[in-house]
N, CA, C, O and CB atoms as a CASP TS submission, in Angstrom:
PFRMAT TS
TARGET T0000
AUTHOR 0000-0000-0000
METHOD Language model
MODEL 1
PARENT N/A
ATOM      1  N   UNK     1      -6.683 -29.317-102.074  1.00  0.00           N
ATOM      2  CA  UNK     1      -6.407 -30.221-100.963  1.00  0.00           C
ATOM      3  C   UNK     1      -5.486 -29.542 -99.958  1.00  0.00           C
ATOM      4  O   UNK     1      -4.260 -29.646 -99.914  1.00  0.00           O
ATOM      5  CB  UNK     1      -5.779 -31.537-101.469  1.00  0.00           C
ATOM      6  N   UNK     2      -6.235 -28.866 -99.198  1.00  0.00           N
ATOM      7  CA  UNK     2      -5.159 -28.084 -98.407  1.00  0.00           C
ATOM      8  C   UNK     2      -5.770 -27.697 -96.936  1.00  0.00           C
ATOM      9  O   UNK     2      -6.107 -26.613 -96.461  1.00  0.00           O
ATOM     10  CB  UNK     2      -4.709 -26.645 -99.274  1.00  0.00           C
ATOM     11  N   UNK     3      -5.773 -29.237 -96.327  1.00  0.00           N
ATOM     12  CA  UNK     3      -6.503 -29.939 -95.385  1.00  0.00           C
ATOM     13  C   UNK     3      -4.964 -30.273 -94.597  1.00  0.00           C
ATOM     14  O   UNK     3      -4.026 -30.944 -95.028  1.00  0.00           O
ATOM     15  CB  UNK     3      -7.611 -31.339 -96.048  1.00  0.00           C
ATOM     16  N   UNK     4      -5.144 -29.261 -92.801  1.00  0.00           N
ATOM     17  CA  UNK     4      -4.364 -29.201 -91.836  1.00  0.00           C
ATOM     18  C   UNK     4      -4.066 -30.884 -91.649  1.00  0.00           C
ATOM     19  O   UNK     4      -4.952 -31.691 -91.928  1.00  0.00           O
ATOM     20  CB  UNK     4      -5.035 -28.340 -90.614  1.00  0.00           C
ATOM     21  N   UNK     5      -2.690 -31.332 -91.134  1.00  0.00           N
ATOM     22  CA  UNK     5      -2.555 -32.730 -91.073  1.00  0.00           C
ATOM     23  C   UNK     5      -3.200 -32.852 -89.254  1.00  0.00           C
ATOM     24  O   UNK     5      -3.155 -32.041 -88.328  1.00  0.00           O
ATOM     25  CB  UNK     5      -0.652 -33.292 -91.487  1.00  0.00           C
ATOM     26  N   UNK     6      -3.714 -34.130 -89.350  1.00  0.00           N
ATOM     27  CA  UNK     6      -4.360 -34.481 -88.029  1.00  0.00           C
ATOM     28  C   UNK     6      -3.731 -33.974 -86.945  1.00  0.00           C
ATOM     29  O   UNK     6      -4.346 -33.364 -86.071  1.00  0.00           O
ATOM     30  CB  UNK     6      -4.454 -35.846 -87.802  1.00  0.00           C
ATOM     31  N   UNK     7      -2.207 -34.226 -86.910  1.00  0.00           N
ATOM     32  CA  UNK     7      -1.528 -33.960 -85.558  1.00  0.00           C
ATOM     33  C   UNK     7      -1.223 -32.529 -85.499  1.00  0.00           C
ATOM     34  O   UNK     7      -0.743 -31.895 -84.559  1.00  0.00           O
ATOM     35  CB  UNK     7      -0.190 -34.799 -85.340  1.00  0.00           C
ATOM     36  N   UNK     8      -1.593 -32.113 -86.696  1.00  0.00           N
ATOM     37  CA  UNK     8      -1.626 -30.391 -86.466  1.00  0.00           C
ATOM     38  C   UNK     8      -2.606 -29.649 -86.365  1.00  0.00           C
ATOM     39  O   UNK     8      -2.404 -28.442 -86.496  1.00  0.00           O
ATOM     40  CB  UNK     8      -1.115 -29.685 -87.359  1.00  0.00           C
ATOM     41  N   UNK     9      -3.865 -30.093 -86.123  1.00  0.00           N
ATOM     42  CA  UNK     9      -4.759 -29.631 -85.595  1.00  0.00           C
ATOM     43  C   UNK     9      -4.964 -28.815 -84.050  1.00  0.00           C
ATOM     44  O   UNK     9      -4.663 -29.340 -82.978  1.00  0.00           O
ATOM     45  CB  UNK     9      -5.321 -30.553 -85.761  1.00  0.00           C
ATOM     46  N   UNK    10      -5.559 -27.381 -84.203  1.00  0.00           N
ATOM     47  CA  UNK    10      -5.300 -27.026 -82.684  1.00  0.00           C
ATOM     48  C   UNK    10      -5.547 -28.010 -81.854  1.00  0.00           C
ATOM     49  O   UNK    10      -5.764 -29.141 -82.290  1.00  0.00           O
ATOM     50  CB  UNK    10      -6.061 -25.949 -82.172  1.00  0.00           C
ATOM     51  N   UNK    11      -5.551 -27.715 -80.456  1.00  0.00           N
ATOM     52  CA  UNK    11      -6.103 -28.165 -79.501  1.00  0.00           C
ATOM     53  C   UNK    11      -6.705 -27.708 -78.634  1.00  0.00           C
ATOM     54  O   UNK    11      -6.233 -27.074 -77.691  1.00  0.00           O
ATOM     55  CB  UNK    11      -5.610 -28.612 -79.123  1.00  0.00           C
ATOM     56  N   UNK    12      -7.822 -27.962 -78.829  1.00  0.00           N
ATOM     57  CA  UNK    12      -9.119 -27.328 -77.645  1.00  0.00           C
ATOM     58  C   UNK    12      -8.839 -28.181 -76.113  1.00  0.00           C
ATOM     59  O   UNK    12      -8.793 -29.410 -76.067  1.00  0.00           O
ATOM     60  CB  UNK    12     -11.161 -27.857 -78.343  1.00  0.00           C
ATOM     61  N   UNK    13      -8.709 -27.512 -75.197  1.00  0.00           N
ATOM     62  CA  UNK    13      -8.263 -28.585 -74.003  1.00  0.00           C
ATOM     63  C   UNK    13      -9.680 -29.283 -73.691  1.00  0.00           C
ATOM     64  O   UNK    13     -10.174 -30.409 -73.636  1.00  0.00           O
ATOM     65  CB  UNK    13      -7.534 -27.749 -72.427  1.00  0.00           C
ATOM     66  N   UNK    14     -10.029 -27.951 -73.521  1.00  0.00           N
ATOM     67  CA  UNK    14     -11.555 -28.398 -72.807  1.00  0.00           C
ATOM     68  C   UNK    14     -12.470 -29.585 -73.239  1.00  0.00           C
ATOM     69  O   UNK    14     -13.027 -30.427 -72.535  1.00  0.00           O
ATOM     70  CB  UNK    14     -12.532 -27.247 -72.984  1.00  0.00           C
ATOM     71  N   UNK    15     -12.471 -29.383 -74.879  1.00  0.00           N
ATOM     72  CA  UNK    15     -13.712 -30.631 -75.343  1.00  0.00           C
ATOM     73  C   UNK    15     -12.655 -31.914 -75.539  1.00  0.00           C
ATOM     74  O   UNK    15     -13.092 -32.948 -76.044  1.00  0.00           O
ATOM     75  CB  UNK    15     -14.782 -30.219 -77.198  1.00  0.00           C
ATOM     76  N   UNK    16     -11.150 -31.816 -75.096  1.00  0.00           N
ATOM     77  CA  UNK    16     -10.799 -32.705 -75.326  1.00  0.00           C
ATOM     78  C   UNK    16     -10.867 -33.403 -74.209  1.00  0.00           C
ATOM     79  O   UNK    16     -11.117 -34.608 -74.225  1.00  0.00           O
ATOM     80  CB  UNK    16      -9.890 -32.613 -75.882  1.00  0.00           C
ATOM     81  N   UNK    17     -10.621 -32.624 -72.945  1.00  0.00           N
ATOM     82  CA  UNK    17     -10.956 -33.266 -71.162  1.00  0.00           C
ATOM     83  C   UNK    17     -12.490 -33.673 -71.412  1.00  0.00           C
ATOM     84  O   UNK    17     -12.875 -34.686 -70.828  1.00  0.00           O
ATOM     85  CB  UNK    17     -10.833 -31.767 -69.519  1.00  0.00           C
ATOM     86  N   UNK    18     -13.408 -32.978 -72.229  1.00  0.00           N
ATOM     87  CA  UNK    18     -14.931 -33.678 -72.020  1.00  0.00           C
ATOM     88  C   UNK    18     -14.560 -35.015 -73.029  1.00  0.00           C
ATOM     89  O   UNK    18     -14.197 -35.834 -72.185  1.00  0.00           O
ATOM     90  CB  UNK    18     -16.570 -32.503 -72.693  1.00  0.00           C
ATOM     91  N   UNK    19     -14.477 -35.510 -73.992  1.00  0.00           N
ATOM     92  CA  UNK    19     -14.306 -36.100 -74.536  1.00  0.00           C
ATOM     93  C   UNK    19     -13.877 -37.266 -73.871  1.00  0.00           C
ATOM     94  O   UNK    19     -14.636 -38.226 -73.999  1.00  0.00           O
ATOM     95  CB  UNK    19     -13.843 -35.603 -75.237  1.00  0.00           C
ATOM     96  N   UNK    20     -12.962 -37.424 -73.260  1.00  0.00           N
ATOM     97  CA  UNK    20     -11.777 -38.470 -72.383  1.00  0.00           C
ATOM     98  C   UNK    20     -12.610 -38.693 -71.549  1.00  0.00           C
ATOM     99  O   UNK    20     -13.181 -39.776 -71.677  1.00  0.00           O
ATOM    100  CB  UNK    20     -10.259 -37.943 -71.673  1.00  0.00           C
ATOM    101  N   UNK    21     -13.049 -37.775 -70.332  1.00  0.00           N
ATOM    102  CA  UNK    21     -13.880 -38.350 -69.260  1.00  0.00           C
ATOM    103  C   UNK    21     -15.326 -39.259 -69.951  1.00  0.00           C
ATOM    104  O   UNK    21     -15.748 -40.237 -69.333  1.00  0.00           O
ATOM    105  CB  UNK    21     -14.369 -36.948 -68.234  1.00  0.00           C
ATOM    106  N   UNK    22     -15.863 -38.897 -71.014  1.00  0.00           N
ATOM    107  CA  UNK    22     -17.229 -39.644 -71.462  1.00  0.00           C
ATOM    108  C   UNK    22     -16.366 -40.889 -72.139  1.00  0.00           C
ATOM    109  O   UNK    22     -17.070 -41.842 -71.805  1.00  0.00           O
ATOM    110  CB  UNK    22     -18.441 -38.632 -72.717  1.00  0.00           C
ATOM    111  N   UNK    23     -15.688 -41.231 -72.602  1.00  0.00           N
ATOM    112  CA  UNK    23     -14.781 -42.586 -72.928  1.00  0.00           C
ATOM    113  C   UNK    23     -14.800 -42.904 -71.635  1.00  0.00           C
ATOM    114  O   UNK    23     -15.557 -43.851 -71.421  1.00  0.00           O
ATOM    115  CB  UNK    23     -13.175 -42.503 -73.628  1.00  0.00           C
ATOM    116  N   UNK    24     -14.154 -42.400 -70.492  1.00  0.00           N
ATOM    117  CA  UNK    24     -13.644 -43.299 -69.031  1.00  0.00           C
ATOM    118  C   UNK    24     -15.191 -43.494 -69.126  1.00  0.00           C
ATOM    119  O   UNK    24     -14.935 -44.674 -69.365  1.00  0.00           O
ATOM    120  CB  UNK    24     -12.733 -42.414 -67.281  1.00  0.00           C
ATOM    121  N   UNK    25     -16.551 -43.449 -69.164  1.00  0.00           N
ATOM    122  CA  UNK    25     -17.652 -43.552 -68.443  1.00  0.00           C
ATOM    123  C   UNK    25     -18.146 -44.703 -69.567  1.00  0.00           C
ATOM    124  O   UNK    25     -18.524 -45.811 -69.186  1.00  0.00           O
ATOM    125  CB  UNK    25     -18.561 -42.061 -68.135  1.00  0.00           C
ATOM    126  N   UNK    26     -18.100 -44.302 -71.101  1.00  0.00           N
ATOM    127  CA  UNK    26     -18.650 -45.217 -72.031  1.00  0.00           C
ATOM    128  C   UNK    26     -20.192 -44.190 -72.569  1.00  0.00           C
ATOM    129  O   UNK    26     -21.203 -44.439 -73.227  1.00  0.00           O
ATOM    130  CB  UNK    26     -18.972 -46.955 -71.116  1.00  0.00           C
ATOM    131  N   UNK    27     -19.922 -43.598 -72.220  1.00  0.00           N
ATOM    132  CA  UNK    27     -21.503 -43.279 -72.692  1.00  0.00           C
ATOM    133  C   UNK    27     -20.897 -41.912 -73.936  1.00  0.00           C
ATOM    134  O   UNK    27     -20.038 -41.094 -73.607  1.00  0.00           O
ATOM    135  CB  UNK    27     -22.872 -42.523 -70.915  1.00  0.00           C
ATOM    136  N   UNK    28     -21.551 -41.930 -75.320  1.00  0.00           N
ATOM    137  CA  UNK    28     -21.423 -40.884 -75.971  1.00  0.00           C
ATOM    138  C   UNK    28     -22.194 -41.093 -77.002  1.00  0.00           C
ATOM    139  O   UNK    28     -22.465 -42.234 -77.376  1.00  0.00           O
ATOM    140  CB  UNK    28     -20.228 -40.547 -76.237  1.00  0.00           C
ATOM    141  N   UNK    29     -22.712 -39.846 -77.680  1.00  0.00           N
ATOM    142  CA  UNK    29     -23.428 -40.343 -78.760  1.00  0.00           C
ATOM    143  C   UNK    29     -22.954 -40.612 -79.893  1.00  0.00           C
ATOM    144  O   UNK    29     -22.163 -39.681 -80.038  1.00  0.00           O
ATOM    145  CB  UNK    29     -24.249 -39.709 -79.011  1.00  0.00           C
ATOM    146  N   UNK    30     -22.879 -41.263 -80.842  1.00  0.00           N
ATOM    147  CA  UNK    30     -22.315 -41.365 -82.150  1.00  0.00           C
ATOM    148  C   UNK    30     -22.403 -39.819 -82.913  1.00  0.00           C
ATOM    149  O   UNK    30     -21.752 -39.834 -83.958  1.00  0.00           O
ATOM    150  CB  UNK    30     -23.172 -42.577 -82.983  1.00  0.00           C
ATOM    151  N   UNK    31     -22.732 -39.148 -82.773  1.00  0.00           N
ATOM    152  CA  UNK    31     -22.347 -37.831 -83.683  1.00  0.00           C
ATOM    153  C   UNK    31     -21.343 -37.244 -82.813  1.00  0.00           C
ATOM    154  O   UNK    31     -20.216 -36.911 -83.180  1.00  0.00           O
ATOM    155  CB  UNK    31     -23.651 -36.672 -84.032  1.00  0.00           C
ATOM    156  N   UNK    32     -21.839 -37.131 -81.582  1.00  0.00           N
ATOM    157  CA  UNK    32     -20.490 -36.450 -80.629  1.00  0.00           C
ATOM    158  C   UNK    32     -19.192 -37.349 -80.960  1.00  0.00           C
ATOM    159  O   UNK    32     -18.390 -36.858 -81.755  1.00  0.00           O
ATOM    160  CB  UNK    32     -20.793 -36.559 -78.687  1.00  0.00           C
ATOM    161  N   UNK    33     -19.042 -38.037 -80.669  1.00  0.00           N
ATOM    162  CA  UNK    33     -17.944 -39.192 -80.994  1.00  0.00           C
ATOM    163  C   UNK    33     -17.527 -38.645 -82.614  1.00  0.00           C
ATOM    164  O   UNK    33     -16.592 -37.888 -82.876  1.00  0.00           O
ATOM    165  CB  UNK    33     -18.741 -41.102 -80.934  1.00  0.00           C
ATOM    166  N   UNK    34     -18.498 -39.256 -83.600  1.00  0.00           N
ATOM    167  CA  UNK    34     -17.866 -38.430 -85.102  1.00  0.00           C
ATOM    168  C   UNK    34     -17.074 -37.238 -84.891  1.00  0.00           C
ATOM    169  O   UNK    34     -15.880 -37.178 -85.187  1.00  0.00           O
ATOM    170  CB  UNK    34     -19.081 -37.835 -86.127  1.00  0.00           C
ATOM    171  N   UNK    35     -17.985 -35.932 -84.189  1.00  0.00           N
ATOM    172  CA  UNK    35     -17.497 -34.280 -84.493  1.00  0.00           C
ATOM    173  C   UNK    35     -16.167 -34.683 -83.802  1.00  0.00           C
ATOM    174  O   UNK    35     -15.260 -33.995 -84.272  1.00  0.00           O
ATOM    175  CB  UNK    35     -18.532 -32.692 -83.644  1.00  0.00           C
ATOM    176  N   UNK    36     -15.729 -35.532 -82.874  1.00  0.00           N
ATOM    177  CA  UNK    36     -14.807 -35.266 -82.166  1.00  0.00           C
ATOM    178  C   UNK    36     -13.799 -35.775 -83.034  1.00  0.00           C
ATOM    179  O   UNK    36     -13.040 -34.875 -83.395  1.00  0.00           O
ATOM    180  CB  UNK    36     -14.903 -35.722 -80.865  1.00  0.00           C
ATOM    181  N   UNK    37     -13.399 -37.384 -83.702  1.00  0.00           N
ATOM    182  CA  UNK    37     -12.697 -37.584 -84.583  1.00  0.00           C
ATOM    183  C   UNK    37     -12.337 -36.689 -85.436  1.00  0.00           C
ATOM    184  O   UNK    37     -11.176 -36.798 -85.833  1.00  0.00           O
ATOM    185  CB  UNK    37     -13.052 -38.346 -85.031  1.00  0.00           C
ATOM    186  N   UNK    38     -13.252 -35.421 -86.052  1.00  0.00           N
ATOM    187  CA  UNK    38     -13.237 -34.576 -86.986  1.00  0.00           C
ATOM    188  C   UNK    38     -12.395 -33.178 -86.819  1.00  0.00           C
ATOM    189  O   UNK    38     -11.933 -32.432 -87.682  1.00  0.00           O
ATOM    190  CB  UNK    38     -14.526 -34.392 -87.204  1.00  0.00           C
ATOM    191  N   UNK    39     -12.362 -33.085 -85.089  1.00  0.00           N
ATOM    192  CA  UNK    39     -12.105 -31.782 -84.150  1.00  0.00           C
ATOM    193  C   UNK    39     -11.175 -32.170 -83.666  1.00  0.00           C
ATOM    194  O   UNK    39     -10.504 -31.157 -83.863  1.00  0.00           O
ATOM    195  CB  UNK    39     -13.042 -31.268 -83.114  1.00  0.00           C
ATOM    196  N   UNK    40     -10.587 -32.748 -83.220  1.00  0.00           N
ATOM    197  CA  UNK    40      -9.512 -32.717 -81.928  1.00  0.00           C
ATOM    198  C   UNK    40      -8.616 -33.686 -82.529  1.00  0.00           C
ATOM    199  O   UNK    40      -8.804 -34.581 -83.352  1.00  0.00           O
ATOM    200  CB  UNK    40     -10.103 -33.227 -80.245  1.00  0.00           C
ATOM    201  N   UNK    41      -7.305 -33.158 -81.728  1.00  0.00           N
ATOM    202  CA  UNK    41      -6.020 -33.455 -82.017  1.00  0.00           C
ATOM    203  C   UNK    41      -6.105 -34.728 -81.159  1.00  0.00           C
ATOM    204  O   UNK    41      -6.340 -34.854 -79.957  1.00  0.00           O
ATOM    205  CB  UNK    41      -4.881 -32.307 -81.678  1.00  0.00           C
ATOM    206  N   UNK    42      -5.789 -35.849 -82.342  1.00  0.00           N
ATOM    207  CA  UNK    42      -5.204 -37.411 -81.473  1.00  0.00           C
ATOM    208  C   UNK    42      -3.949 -37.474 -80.108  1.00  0.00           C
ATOM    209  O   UNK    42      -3.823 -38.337 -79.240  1.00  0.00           O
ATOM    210  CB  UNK    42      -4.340 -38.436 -82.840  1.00  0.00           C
ATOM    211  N   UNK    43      -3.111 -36.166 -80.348  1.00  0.00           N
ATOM    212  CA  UNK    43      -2.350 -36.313 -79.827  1.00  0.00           C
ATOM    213  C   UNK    43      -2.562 -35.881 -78.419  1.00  0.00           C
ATOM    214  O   UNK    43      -1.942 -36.308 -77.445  1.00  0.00           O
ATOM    215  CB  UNK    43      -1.552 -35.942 -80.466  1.00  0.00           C
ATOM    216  N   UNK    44      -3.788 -34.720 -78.421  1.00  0.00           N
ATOM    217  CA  UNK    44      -3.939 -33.825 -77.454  1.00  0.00           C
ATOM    218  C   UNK    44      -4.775 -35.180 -76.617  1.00  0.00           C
ATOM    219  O   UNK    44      -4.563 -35.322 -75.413  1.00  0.00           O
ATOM    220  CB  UNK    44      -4.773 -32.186 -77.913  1.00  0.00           C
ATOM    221  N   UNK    45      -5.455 -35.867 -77.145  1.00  0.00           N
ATOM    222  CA  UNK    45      -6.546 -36.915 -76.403  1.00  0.00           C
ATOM    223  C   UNK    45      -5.626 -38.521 -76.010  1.00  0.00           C
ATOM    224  O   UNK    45      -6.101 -39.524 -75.478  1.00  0.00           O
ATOM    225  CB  UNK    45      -8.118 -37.289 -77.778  1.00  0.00           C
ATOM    226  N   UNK    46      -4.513 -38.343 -76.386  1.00  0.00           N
ATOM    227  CA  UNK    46      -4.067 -39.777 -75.887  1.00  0.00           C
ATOM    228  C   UNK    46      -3.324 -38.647 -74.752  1.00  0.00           C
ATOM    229  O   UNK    46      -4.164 -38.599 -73.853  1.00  0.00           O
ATOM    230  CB  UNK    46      -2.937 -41.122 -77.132  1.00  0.00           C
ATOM    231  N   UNK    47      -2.248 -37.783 -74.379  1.00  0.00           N
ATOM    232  CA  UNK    47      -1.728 -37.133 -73.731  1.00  0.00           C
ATOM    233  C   UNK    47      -2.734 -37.162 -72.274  1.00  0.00           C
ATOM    234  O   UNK    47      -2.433 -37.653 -71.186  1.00  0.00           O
ATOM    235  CB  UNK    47      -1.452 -35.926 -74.522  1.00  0.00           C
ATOM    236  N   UNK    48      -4.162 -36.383 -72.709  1.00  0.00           N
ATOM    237  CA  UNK    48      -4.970 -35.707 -71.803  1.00  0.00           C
ATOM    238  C   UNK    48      -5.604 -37.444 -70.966  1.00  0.00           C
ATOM    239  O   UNK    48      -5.674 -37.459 -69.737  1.00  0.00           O
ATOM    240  CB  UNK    48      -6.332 -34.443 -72.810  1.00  0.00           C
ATOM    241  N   UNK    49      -5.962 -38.605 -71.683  1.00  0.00           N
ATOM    242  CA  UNK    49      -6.236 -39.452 -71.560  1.00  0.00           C
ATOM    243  C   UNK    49      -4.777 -40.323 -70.314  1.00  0.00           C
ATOM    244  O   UNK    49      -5.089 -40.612 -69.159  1.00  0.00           O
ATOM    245  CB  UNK    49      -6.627 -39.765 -73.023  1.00  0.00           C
ATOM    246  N   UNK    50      -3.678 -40.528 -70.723  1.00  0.00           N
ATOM    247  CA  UNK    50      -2.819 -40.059 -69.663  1.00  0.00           C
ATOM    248  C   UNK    50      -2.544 -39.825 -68.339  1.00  0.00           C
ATOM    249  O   UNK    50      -1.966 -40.344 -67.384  1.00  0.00           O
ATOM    250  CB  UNK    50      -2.699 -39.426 -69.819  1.00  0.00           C
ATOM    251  N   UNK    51      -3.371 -38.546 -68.733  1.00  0.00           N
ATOM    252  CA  UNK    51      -2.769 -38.092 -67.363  1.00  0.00           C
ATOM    253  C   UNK    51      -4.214 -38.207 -66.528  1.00  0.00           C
ATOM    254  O   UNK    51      -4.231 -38.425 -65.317  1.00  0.00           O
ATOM    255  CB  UNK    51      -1.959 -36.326 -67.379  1.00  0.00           C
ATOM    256  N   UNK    52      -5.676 -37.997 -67.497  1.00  0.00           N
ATOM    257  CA  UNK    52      -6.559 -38.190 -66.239  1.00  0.00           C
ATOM    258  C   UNK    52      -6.391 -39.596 -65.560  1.00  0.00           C
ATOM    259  O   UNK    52      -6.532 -39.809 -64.356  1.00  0.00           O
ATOM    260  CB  UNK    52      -8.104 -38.012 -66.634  1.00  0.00           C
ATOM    261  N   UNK    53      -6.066 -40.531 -66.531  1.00  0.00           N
ATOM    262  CA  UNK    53      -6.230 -42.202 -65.981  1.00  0.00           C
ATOM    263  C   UNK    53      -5.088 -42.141 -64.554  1.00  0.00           C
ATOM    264  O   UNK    53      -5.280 -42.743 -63.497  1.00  0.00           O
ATOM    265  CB  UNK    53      -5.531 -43.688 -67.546  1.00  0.00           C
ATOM    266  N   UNK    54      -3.876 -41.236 -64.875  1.00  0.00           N
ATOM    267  CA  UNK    54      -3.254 -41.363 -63.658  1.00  0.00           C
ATOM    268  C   UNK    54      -3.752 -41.001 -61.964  1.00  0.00           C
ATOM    269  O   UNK    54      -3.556 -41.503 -60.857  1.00  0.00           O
ATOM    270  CB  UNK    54      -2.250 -40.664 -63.977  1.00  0.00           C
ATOM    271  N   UNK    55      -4.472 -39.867 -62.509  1.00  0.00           N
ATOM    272  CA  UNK    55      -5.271 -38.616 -61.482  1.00  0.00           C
ATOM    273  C   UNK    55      -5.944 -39.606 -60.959  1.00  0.00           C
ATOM    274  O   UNK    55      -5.998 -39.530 -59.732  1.00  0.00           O
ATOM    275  CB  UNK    55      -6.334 -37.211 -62.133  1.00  0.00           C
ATOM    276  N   UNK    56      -6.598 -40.704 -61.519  1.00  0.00           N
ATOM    277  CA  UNK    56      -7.835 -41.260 -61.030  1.00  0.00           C
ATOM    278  C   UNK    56      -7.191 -42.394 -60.267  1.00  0.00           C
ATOM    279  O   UNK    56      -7.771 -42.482 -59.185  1.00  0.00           O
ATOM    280  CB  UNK    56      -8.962 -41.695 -62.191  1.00  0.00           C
ATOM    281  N   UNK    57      -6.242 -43.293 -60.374  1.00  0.00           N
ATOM    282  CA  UNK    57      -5.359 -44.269 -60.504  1.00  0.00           C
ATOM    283  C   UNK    57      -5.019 -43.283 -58.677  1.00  0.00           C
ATOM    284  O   UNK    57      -5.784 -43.463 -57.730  1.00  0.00           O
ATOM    285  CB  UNK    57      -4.076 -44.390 -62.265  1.00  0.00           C
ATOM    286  N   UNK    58      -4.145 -42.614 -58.611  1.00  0.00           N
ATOM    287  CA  UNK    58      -3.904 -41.643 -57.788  1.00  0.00           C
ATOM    288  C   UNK    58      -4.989 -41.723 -56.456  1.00  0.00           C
ATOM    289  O   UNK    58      -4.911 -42.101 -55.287  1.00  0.00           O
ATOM    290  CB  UNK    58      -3.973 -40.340 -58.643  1.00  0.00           C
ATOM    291  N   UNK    59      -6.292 -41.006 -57.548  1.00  0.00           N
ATOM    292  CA  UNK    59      -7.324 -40.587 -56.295  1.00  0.00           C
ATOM    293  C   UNK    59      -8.119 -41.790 -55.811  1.00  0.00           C
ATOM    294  O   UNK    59      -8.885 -41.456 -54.908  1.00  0.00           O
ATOM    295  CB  UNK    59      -8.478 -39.410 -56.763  1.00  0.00           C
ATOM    296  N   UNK    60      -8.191 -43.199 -56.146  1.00  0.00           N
ATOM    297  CA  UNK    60      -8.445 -44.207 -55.958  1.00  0.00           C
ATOM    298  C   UNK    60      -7.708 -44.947 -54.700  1.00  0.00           C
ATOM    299  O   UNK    60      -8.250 -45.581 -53.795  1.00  0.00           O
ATOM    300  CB  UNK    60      -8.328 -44.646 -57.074  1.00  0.00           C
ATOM    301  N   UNK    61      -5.991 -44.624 -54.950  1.00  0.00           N
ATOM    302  CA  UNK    61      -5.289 -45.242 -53.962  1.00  0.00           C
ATOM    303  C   UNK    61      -5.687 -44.428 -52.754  1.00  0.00           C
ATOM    304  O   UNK    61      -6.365 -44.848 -51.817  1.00  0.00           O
ATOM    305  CB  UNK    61      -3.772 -45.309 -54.243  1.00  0.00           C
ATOM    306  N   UNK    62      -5.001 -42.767 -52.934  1.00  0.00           N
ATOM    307  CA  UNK    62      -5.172 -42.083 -51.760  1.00  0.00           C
ATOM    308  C   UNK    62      -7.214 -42.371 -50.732  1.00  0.00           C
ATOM    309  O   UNK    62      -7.419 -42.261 -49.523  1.00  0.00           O
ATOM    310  CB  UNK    62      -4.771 -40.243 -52.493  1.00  0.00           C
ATOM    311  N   UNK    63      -7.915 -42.606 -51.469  1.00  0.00           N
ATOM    312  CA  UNK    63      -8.848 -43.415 -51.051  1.00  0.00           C
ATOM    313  C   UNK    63      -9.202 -44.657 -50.519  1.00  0.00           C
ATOM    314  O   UNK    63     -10.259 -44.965 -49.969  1.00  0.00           O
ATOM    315  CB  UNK    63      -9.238 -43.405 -51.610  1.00  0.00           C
ATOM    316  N   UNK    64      -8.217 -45.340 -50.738  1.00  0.00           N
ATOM    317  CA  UNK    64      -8.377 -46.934 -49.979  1.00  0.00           C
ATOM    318  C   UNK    64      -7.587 -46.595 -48.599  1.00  0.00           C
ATOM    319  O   UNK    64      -8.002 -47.179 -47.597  1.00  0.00           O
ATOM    320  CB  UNK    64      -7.462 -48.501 -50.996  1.00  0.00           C
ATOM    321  N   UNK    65      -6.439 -45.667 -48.444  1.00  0.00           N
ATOM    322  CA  UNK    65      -5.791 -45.791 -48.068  1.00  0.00           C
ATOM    323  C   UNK    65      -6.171 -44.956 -46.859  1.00  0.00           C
ATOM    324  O   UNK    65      -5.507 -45.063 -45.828  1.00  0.00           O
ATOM    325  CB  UNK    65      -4.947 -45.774 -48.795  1.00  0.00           C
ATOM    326  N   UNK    66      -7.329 -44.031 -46.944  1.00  0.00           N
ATOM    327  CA  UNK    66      -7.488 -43.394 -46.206  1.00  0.00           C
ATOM    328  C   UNK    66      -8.571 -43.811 -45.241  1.00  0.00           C
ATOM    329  O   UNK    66      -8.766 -43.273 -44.151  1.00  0.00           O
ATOM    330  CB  UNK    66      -7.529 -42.430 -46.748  1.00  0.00           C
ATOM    331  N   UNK    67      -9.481 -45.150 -45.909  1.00  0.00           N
ATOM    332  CA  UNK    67     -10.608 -45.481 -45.401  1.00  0.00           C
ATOM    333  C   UNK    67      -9.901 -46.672 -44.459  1.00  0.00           C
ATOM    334  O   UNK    67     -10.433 -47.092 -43.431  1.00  0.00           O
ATOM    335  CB  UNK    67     -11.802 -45.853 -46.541  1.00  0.00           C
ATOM    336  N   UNK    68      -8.854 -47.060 -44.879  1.00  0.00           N
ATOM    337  CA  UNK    68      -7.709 -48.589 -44.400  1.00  0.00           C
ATOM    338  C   UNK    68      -7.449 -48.145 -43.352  1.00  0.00           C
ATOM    339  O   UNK    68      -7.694 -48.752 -42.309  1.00  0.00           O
ATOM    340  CB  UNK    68      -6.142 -49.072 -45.223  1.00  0.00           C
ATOM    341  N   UNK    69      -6.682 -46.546 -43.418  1.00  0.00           N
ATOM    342  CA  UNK    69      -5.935 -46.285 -42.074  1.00  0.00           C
ATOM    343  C   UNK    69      -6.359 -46.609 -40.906  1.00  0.00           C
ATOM    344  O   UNK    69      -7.588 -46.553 -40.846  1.00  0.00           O
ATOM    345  CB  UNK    69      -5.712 -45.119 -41.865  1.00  0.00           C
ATOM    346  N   UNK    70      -5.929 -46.880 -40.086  1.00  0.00           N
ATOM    347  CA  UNK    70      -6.289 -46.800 -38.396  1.00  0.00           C
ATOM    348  C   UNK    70      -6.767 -45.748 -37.764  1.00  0.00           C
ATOM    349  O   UNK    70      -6.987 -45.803 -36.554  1.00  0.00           O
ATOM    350  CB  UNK    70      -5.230 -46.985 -37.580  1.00  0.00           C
TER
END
């Protein structure tokens, strides 16, 4: 039994940014979804989850705001 603990699992950035953006959308397949529970650090995907929701939160305002202006 000599199984890395979850939060010490590397962290792949990349499939963890793909991962997060297909949650923001809803669409994934159930095996992708499994490998990912299996692969990636919880910690790296609530973090990365975070900060895109802010980015978007962000690029949403600077968008109203730009179509509002005068």
């Amino acid at each position: 039994m000599n199984e890395t603990p979850v939060h010490r699992r590397p962290i792949d950035w990349w499939s963890t940014v793909k991962a997060v953006l297909w949650s923001f959308i809803g669409l994934r397949r159930r095996s992708d979804f499994e490998q990912d529970v299996q692969r990636l650090n919880p910690i790296a995907v609530v973090v990365t989850a975070v900060v895109l929701t802010l980015v978007f939160i962000i690029a949403l305002m600077s968008i109203v705001r730009w179509v509002v202006s005068p």
